[in-house]
C-alpha atoms as one frame of an Amber mdcrd trajectory, in Angstrom:
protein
 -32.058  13.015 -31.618 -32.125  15.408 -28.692 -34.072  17.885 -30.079 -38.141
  17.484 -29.821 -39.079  19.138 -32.463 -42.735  18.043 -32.027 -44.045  18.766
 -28.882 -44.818  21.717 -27.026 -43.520  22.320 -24.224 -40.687  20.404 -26.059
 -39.718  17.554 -24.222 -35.862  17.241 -25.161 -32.944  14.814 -23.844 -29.486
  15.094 -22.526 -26.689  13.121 -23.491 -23.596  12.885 -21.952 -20.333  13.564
 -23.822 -17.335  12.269 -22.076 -13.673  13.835 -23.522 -10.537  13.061 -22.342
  -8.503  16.162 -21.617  -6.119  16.068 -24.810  -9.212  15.330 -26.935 -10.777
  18.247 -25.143  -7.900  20.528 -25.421  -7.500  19.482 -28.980 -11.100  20.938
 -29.982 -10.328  24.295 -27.926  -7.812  24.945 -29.460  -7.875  24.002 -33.257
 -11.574  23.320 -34.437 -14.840  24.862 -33.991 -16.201  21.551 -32.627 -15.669
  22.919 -28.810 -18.089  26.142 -29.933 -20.659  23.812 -31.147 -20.235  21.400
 -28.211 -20.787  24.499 -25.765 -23.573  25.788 -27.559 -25.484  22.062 -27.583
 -24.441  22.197 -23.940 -25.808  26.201 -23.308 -29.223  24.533 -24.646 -29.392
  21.408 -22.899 -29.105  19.078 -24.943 -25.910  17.523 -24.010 -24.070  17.429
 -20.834 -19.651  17.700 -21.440 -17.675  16.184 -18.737 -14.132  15.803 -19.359
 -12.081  13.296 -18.045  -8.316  12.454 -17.167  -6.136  10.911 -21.037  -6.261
   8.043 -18.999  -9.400   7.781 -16.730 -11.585   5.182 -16.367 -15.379   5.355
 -16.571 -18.614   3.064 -16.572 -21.303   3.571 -19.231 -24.588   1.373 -18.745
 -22.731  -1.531 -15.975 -19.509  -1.437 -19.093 -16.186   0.113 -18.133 -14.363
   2.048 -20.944 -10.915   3.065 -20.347  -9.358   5.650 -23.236  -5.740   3.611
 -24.880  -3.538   6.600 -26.382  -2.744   5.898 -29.576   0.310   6.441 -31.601
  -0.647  10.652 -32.126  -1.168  12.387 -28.706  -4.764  13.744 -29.896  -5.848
   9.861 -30.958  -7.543   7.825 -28.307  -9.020   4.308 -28.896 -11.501   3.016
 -26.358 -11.547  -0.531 -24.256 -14.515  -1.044 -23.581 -15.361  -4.629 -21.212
 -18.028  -5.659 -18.885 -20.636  -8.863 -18.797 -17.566 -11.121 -19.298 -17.156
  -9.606 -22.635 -14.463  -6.970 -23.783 -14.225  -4.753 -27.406 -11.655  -2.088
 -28.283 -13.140   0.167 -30.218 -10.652   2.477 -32.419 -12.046   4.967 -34.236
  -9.402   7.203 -35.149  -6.275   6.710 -37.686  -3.554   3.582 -36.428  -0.645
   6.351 -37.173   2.692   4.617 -35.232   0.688   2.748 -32.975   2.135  -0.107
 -31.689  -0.378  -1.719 -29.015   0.729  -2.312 -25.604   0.910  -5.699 -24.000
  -2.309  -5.003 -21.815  -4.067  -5.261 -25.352  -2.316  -7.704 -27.123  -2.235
 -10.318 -24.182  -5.905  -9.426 -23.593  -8.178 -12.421 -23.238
């Protein structure tokens, strides 16, 4: 949790949120998430940057790279580093057919 509730001065943390610009757009424009994101941002707590639909980025020495998904608003992530590599999908499989980067993966 960002929020110190406890202390005072409170002594809270920033996390960084990293959206690629579909999922980005998608939240603008349909659900209140964005509003929420902006206020957690206006307050410090969390830190948006927003990224290419397919951008690279490193998190902790691990590279993540967004995989589009079979919906243009569903990203999975691959995620690899320390000779070990993990797709993470945590959206719906709707028409998704995986690429050959993924299936020939090793």
């Amino acid at each position: 949790m960002n929020k110190d509730w406890i202390n005072y001065p409170p002594k809270n943390k920033t996390t960084d949120i990293i959206l690629t610009e579909k999922i980005a757009e998608t939240f603008s424009s349909s659900l209140e998430i964005k509003s929420h994101l902006d206020f957690l941002e206006s307050i410090n707590l969390i830190n948006v940057k927003i990224i290419g639909n397919s951008e690279t980025f490193e998190v902790n020495g691990y590279r993540v790279s967004p995989v589009q998904l079979g919906e243009d608003y569903l990203y999975a992530y691959d995620i690899s580093g320390f000779v070990k590599r993990a797709l993470a999908v945590v959206d719906e499989l709707k028409d998704w057919i995986p690429s050959k980067e993924i299936t020939d993966a090793t």
